[in-house]
N, CA, C and O atoms as CSV, one atom per row, in Angstrom:
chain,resi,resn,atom,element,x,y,z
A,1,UNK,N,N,0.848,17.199,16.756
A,1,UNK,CA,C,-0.360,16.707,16.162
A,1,UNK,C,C,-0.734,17.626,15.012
A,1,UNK,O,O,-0.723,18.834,15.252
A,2,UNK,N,N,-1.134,17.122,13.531
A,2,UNK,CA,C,-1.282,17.581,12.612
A,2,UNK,C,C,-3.419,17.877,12.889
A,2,UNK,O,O,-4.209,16.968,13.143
A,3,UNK,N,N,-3.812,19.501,12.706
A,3,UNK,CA,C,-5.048,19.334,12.529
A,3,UNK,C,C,-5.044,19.799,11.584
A,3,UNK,O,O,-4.378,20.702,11.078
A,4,UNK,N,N,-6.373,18.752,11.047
A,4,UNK,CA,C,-6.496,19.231,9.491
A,4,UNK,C,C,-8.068,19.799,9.136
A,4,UNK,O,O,-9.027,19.059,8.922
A,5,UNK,N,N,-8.094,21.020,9.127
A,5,UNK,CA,C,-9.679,21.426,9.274
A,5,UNK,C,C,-9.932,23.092,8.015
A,5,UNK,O,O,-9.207,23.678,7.211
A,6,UNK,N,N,-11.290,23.250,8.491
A,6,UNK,CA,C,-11.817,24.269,7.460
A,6,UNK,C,C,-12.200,25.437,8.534
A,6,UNK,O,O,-13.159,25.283,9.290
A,7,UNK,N,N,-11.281,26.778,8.560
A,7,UNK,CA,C,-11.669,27.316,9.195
A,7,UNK,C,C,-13.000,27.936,9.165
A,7,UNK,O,O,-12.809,29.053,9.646
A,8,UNK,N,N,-14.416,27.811,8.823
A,8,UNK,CA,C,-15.603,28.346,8.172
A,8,UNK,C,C,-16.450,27.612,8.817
A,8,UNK,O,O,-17.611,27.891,9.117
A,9,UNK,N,N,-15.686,26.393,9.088
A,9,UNK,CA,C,-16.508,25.036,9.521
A,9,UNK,C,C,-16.840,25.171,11.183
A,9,UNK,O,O,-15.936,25.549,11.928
A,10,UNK,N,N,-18.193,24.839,11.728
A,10,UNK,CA,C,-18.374,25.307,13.021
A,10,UNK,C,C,-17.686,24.042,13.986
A,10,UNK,O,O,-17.059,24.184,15.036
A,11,UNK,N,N,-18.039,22.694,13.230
A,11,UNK,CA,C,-17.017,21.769,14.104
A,11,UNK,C,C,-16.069,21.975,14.077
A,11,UNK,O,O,-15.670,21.784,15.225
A,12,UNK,N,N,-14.862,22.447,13.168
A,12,UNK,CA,C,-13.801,22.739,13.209
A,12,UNK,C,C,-13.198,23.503,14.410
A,12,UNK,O,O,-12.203,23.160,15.047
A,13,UNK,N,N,-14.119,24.815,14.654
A,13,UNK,CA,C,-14.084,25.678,15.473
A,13,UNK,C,C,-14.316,25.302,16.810
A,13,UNK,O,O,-13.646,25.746,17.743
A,14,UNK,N,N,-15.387,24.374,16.958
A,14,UNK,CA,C,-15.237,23.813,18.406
A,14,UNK,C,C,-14.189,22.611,18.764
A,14,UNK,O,O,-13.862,22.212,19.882
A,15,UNK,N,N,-13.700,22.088,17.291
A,15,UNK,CA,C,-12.416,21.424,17.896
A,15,UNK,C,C,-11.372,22.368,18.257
A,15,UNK,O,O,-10.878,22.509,19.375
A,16,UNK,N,N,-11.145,22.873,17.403
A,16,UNK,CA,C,-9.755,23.718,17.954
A,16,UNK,C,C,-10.397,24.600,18.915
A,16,UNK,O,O,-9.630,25.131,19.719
A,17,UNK,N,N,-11.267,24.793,18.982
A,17,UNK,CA,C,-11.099,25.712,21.119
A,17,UNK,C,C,-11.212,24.469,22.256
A,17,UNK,O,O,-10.955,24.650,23.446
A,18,UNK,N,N,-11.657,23.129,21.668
A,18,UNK,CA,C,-11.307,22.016,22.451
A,18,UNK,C,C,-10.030,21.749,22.655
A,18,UNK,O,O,-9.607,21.553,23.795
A,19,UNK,N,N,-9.201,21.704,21.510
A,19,UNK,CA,C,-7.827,21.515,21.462
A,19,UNK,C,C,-7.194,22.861,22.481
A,19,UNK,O,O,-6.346,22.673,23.353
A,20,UNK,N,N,-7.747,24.102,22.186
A,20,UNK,CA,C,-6.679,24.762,23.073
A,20,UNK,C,C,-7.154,24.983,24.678
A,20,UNK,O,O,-6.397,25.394,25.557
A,21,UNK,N,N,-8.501,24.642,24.861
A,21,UNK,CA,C,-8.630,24.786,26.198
A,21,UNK,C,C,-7.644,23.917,27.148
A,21,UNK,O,O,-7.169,24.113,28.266
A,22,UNK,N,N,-7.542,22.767,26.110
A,22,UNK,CA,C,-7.050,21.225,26.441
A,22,UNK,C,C,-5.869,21.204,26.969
A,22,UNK,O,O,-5.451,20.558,27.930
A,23,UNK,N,N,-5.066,22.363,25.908
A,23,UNK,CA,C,-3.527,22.919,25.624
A,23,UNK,C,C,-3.038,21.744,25.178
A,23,UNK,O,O,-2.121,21.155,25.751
A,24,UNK,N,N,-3.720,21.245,23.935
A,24,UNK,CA,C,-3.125,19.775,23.211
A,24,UNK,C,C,-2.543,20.947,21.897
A,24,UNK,O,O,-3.273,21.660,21.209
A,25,UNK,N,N,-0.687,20.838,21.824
A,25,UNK,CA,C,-0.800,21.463,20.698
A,25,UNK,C,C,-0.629,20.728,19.569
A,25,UNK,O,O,-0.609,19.511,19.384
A,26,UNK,N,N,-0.490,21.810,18.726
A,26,UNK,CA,C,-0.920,21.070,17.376
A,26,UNK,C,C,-0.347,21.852,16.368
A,26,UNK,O,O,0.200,22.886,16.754
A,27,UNK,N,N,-0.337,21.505,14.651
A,27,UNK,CA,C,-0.307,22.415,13.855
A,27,UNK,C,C,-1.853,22.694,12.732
A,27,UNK,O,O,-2.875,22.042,12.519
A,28,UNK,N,N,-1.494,23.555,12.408
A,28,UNK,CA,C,-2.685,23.705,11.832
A,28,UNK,C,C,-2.748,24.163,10.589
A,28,UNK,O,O,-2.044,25.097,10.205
A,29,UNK,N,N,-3.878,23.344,9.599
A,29,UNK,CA,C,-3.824,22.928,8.251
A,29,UNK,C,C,-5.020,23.110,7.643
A,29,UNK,O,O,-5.986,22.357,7.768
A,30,UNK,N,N,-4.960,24.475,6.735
A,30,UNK,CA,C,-6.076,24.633,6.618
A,30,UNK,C,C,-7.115,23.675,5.148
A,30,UNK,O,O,-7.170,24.353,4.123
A,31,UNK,N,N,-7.667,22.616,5.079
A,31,UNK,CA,C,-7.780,21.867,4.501
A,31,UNK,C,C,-8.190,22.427,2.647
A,31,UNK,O,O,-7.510,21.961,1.734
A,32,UNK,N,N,-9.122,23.238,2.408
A,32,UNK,CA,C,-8.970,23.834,1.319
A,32,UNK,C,C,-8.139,24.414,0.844
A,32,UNK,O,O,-8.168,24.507,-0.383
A,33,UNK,N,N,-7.214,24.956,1.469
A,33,UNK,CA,C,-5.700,25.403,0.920
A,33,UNK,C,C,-4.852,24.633,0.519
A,33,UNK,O,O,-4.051,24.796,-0.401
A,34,UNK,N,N,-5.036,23.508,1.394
A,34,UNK,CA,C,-3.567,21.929,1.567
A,34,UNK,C,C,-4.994,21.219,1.509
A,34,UNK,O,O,-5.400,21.036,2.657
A,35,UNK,N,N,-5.811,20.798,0.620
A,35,UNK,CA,C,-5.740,19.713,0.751
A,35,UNK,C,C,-5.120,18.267,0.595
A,35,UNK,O,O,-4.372,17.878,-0.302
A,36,UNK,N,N,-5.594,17.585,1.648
A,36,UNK,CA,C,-4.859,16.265,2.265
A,36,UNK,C,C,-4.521,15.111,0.526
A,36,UNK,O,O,-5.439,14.630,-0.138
A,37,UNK,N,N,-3.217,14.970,0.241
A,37,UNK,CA,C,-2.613,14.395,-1.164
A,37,UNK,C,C,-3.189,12.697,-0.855
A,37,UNK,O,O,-3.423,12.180,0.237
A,38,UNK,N,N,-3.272,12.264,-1.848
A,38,UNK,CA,C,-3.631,11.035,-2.414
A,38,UNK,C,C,-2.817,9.899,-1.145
A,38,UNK,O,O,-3.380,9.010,-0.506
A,39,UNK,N,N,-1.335,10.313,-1.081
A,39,UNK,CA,C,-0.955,9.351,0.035
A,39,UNK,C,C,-0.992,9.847,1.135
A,39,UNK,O,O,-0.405,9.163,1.973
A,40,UNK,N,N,-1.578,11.050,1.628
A,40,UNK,CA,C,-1.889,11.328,3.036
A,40,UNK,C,C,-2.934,10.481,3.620
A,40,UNK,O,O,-3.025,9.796,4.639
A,41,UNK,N,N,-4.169,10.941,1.995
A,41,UNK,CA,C,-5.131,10.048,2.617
A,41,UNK,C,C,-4.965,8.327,2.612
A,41,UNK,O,O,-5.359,7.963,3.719
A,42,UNK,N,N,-4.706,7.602,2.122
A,42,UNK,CA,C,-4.296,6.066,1.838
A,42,UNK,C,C,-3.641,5.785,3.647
A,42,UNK,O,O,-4.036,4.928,4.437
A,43,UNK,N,N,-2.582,6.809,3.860
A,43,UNK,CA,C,-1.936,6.153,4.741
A,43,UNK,C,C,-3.169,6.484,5.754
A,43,UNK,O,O,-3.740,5.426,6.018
A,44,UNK,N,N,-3.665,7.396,6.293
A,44,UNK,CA,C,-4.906,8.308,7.377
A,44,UNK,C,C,-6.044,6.914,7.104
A,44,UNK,O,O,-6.659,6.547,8.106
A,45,UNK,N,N,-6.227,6.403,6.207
A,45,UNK,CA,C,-7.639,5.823,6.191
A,45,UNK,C,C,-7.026,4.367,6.914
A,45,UNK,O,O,-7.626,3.797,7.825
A,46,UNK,N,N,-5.658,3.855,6.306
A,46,UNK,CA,C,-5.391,2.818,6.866
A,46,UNK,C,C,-5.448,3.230,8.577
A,46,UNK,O,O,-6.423,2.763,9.166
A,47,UNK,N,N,-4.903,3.699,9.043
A,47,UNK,CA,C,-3.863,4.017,10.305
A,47,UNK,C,C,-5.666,4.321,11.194
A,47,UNK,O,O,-5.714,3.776,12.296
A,48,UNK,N,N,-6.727,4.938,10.863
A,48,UNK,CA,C,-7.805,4.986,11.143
A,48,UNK,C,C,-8.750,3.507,11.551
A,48,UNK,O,O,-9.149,3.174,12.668
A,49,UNK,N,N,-8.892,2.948,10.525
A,49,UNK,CA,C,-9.276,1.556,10.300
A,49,UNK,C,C,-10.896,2.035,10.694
A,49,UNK,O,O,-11.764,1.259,11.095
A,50,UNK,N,N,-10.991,2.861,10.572
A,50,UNK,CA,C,-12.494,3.430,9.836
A,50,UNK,C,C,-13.127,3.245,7.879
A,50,UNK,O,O,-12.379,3.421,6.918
A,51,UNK,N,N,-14.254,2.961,7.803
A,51,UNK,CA,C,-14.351,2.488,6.305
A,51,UNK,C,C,-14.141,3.936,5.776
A,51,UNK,O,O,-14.416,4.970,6.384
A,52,UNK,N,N,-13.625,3.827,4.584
A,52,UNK,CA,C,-13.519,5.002,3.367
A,52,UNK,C,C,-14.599,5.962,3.341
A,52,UNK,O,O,-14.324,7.157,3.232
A,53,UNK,N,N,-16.108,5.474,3.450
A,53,UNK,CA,C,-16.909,6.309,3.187
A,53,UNK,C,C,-16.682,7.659,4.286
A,53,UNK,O,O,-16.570,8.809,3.862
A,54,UNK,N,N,-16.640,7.328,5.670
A,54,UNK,CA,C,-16.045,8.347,7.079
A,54,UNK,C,C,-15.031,9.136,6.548
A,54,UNK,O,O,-14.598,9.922,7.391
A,55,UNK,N,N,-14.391,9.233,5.260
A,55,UNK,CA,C,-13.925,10.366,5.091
A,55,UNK,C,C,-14.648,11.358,4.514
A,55,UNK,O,O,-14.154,12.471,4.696
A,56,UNK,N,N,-15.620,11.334,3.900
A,56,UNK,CA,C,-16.161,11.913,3.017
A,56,UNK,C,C,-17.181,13.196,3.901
A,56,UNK,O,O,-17.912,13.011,4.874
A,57,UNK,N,N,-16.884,14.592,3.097
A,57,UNK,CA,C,-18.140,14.961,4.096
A,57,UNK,C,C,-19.740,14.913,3.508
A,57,UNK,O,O,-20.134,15.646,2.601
A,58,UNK,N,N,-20.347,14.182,4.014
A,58,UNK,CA,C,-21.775,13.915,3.223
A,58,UNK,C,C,-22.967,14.965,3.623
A,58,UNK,O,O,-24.135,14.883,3.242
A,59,UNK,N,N,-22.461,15.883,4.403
A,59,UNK,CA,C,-22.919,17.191,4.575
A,59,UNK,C,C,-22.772,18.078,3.384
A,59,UNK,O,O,-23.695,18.730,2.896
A,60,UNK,N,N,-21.371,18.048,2.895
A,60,UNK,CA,C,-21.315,19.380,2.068
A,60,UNK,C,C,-21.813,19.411,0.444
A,60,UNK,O,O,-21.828,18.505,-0.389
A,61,UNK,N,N,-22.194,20.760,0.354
A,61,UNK,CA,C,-22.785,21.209,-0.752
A,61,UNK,C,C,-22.217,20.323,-2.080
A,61,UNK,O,O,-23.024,20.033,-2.963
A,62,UNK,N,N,-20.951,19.947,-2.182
A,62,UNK,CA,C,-20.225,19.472,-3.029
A,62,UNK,C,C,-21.029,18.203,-3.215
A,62,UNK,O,O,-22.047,17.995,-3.875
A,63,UNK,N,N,-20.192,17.304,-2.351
A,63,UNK,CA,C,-20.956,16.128,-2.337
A,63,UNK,C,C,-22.454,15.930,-2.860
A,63,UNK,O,O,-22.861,15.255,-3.805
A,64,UNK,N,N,-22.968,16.527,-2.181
A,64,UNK,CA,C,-24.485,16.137,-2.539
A,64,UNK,C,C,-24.877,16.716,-4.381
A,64,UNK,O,O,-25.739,16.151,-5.054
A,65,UNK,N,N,-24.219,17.646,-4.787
A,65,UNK,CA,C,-24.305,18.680,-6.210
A,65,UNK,C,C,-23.461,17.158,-6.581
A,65,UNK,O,O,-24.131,16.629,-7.467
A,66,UNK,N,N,-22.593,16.516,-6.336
A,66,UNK,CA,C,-22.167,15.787,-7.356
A,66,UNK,C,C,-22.540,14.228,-7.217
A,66,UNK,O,O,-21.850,13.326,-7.690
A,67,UNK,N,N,-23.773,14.038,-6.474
A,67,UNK,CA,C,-24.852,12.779,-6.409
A,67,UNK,C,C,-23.902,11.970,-5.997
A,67,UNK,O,O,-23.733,10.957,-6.676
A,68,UNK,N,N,-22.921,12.208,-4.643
A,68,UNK,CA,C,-22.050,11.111,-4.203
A,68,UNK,C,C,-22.352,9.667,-3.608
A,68,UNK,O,O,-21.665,8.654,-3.741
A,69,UNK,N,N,-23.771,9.850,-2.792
A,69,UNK,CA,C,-24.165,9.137,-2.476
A,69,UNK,C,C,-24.786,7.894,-3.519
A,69,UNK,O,O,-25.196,6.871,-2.971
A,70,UNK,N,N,-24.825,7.963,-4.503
A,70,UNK,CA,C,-25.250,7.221,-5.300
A,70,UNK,C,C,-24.510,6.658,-6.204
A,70,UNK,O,O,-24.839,5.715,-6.923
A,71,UNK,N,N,-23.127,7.426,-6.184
A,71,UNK,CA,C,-21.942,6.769,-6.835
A,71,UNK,C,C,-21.071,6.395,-6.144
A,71,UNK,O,O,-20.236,5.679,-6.695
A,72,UNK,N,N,-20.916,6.656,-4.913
A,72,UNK,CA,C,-19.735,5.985,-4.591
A,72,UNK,C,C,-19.840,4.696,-4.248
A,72,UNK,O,O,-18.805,4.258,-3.746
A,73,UNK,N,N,-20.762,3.900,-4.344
A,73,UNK,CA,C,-20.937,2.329,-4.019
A,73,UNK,C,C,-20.306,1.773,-5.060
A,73,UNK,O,O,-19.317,1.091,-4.793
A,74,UNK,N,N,-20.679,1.909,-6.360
A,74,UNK,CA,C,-19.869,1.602,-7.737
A,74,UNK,C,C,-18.429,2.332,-8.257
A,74,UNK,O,O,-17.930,2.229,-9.377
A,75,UNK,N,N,-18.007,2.966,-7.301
A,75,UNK,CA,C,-16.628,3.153,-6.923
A,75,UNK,C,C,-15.412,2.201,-6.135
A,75,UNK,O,O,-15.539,1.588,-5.075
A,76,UNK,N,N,-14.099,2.297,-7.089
A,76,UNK,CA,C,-13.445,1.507,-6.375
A,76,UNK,C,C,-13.107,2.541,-5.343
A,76,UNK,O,O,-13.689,3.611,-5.162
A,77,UNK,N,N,-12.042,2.041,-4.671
A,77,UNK,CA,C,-11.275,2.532,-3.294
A,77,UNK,C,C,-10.428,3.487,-3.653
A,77,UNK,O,O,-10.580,4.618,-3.191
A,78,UNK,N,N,-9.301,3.175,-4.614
A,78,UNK,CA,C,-8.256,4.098,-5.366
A,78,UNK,C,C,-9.327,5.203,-6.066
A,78,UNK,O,O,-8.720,6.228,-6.375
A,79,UNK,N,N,-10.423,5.243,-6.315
A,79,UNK,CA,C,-11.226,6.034,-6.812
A,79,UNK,C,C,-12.106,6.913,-6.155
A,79,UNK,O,O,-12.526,7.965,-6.637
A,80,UNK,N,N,-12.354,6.496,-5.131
A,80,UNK,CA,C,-12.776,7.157,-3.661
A,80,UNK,C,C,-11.749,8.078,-3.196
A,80,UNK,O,O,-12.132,9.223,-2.957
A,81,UNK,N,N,-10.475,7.792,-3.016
A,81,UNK,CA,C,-9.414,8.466,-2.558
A,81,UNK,C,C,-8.533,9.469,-3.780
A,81,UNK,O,O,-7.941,10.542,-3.661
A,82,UNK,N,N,-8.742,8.661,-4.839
A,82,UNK,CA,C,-8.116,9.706,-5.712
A,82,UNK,C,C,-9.608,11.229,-5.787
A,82,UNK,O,O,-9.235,12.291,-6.286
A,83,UNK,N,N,-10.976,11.146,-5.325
A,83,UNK,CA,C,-11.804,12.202,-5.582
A,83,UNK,C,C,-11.588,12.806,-4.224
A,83,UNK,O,O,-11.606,14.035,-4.166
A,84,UNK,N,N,-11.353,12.005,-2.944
A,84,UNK,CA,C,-10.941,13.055,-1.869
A,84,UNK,C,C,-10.041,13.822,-2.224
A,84,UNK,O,O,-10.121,15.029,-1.998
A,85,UNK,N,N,-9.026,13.280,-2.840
A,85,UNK,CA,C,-7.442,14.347,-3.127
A,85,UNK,C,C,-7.976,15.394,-4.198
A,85,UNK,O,O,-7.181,16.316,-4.382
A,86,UNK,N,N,-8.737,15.436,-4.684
A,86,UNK,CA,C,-9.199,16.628,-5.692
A,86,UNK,C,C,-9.289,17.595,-5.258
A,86,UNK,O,O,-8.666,18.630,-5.492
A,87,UNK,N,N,-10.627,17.229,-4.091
A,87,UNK,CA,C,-11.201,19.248,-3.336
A,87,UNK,C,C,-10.742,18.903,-2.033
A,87,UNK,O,O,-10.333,17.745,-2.118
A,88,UNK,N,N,-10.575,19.408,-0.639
A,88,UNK,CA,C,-10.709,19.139,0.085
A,88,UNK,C,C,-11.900,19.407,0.910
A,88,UNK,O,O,-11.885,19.065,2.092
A,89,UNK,N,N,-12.850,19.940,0.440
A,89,UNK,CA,C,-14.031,20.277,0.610
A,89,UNK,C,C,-14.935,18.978,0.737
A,89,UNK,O,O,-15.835,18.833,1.563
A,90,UNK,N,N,-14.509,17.990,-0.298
A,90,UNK,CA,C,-15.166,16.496,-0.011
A,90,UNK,C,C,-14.897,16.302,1.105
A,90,UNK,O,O,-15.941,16.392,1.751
A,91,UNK,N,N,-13.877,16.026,1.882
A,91,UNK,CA,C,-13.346,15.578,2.857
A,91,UNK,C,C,-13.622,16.100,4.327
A,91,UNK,O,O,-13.401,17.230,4.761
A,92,UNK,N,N,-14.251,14.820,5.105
A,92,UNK,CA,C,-14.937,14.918,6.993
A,92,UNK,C,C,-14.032,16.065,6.774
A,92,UNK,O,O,-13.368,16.318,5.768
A,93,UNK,N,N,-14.159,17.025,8.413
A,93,UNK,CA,C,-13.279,17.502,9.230
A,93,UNK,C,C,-13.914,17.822,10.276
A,93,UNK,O,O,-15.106,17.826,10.585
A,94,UNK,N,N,-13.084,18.057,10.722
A,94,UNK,CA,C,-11.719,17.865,11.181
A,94,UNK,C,C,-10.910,16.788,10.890
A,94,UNK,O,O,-11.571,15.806,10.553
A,95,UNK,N,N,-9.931,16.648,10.898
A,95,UNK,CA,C,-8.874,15.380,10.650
A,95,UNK,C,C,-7.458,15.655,11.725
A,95,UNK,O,O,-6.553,16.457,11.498
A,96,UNK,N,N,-7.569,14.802,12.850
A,96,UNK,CA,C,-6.753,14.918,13.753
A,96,UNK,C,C,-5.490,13.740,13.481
A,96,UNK,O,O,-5.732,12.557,13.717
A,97,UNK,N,N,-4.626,14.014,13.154
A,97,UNK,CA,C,-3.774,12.972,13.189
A,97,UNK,C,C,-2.047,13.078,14.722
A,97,UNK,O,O,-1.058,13.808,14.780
A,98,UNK,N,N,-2.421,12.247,15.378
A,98,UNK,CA,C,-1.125,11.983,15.719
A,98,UNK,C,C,-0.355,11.013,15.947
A,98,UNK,O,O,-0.668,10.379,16.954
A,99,UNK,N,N,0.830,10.529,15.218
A,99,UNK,CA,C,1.799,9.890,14.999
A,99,UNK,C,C,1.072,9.189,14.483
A,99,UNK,O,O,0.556,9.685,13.481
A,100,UNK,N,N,0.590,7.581,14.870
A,100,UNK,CA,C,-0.417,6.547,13.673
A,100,UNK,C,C,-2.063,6.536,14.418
A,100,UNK,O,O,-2.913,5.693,14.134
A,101,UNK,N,N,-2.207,7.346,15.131
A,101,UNK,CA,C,-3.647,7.596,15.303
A,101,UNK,C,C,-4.757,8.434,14.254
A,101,UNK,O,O,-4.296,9.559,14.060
A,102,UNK,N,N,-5.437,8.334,13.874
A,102,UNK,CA,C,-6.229,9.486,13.464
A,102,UNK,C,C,-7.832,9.196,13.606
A,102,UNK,O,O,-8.492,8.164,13.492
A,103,UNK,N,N,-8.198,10.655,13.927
A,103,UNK,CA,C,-9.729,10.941,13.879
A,103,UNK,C,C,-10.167,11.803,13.225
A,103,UNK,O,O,-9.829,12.974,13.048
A,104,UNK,N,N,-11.224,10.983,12.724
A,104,UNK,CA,C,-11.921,11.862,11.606
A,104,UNK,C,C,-13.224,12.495,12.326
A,104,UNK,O,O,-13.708,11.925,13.304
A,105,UNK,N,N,-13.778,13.693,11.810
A,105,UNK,CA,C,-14.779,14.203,12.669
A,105,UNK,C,C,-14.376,14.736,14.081
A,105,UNK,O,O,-13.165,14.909,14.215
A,106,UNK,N,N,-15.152,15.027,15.150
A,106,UNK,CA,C,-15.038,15.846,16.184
A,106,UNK,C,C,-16.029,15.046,16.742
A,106,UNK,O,O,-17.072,14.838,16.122
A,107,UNK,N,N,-15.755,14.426,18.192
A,107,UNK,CA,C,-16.638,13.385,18.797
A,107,UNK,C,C,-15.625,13.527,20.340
A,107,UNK,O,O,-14.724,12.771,20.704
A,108,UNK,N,N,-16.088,14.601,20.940
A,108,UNK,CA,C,-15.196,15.400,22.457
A,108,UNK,C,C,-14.504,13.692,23.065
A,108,UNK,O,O,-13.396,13.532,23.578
A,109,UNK,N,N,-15.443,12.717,22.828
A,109,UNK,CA,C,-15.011,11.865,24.135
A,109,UNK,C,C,-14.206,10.590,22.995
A,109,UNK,O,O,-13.930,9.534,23.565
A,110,UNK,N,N,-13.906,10.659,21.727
A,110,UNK,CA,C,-13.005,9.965,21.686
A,110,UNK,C,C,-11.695,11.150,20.611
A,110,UNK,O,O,-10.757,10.739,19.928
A,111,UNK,N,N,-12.096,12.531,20.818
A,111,UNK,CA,C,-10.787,13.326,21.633
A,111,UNK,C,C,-9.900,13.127,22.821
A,111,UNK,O,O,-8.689,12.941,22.943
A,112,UNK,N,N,-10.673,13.204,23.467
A,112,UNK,CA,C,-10.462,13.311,25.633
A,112,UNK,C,C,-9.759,11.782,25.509
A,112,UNK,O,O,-8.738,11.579,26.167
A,113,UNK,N,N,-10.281,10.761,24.704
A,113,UNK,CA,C,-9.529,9.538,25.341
A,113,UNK,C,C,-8.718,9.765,24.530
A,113,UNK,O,O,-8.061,10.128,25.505
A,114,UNK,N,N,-7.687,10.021,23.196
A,114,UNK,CA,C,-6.744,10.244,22.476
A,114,UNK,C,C,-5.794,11.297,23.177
A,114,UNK,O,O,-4.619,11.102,23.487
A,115,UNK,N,N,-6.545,12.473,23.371
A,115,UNK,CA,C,-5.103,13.387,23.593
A,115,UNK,C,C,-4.954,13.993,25.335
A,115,UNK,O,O,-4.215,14.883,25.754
A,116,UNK,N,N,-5.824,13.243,26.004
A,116,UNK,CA,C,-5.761,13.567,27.873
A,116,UNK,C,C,-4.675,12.289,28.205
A,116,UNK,O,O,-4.305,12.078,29.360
């Protein structure tokens, strides 16, 4: 299982001590270093079947400094995803992917039903 997270990030941190209490292993990706490429995300958003906006983190400083909420409605899709692939700092996390599953965010009980 690919995790894709910000080590700084406090959900991050309680996923991965979820993940290892769990002993679900994994690799680990630190998302501002790697952030997730243009077809990581395309294929992750399909394979999710969560809407586009659930990638975005609408928490962070970024986002909000660059008035996302107010532009991304008049955004296409390829345009949504080509600004995730920029920072990875836009981008939810955690990002759990395994094989064609993925979860975005940290939500323990649809962890527990994915990787128990």
């Amino acid at each position: 299982m690919l995790f894709v997270c910000y080590p700084r990030c406090s959900t991050c941190k309680k996923a991965q001590k979820w993940l290892e209490e769990n002993q679900v292993p994994y690799t680990f990706r630190d998302i501002k270093e790697d952030n997730p490429t243009l077809e990581e995300l395309k294929t992750w958003h399909a394979q999710s079947g969560l809407p586009l906006k659930k990638f975005f983190n609408t928490s962070g400083q970024l986002y909000r400094s660059m008035e996302l909420s107010r532009k991304l409605p008049d955004m296409s899709e390829e345009e949504q995803l080509a600004l995730l692939a920029s920072d990875g700092l836009l981008v939810k996390r955690p990002i759990a992917v395994d094989g064609d599953k993925v979860l975005v965010g940290f939500k323990q009980a649809d962890w527990e039903a994915q990787f128990r």
